[in-house]
Structure formats: structure tokens, C-alpha cells
C-alpha positions in Angstrom: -45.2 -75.4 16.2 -44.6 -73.8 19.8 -42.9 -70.8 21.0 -41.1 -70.6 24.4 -40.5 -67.0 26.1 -39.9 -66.0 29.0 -42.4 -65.3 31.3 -43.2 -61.6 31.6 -42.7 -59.8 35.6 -44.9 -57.6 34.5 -48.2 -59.9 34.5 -50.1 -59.5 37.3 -52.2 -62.3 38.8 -55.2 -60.6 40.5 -56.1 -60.0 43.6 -53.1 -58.2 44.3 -52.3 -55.7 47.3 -50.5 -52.1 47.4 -49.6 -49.6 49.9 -50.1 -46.6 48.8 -46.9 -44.4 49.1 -48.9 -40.9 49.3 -51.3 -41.5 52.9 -50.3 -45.4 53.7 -53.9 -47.0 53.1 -53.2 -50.4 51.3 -55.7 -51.9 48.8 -56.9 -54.8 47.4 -57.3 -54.7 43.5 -59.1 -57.2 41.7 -58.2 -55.5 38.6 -55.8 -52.4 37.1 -58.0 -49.8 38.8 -60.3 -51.9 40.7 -60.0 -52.4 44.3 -61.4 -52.4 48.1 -59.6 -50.8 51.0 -58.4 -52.8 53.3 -56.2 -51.1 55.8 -56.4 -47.1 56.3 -54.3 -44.7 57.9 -54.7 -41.6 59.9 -53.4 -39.6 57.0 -56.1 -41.1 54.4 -59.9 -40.1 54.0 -60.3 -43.3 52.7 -62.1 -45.6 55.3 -62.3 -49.6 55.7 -64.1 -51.2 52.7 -64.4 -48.1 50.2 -64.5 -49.6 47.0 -63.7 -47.9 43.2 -63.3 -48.6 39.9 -61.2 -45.3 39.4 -57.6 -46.1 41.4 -55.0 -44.8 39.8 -53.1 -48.0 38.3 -51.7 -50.6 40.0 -49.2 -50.6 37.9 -48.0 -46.9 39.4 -44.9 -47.5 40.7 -45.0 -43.8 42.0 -48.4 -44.3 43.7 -48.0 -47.7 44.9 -45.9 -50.5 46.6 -45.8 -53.8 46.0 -47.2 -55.6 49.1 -47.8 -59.3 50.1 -51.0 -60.0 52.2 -51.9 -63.4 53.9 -56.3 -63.6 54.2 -57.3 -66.5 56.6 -60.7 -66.8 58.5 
């Protein structure tokens, strides 16, 4: 037996980027709350590379932005 339904937009393939919508800094998650800054702002403490395990979801529609990011080097 199979079942067929439709894919849900809410699954999130990680890594995924956001821009925060409070100070601008834009982080990489690797998970919900997981994730490595990688673009600050003057209005952020947050600097280049701070990592936590403790971000608010990034699922938070009211926190964060859906963002696309393109890595090469």
C-alpha cells in the first residue's frame, strides 16, 4: 500500500539562512535553533562567526526572514 500527500512548505532542508528582522545580522542554522553568524550589522552585538544552540526558532516568522545565500570558494 502507498500513500501520496502533498509535500509540506513547512519542512525545512538544513542549512538554511535568515535575516534577522530585529538588528539585520543574518544566520546560518544548521538546525531549529542552531546556527553561525554570518553577516552582522552595526545595530547587532553579535559578531562574525558567533555560534549557539539557543536562537530563537527558525521557524519565527516574527524574528526572522527567509533569505537565499549562494557559498562558493
Amino acid at each position: 500500500m502507498m500513500e501520496v500527500t502533498e509535500h509540506s512548505k513547512d519542512d525545512i532542508q538544513y542549512p538554511v539562512a535568515r535575516r534577522s528582522l530585529i538588528d539585520g545580522i543574518v544566520v546560518l542554522f544548521f538546525s531549529k535553533n542552531t546556527g553561525v553568524v554570518i553577516k552582522t550589522s552595526p545595530d547587532s552585538e553579535m559578531i562574525f562567526g558567533d555560534i549557539s544552540t539557543d536562537w530563537t526558532s527558525c521557524r519565527d516568522k516574527v524574528v526572522w526572514e527567509d533569505v537565499d545565500i549562494t557559498i562558493t570558494g
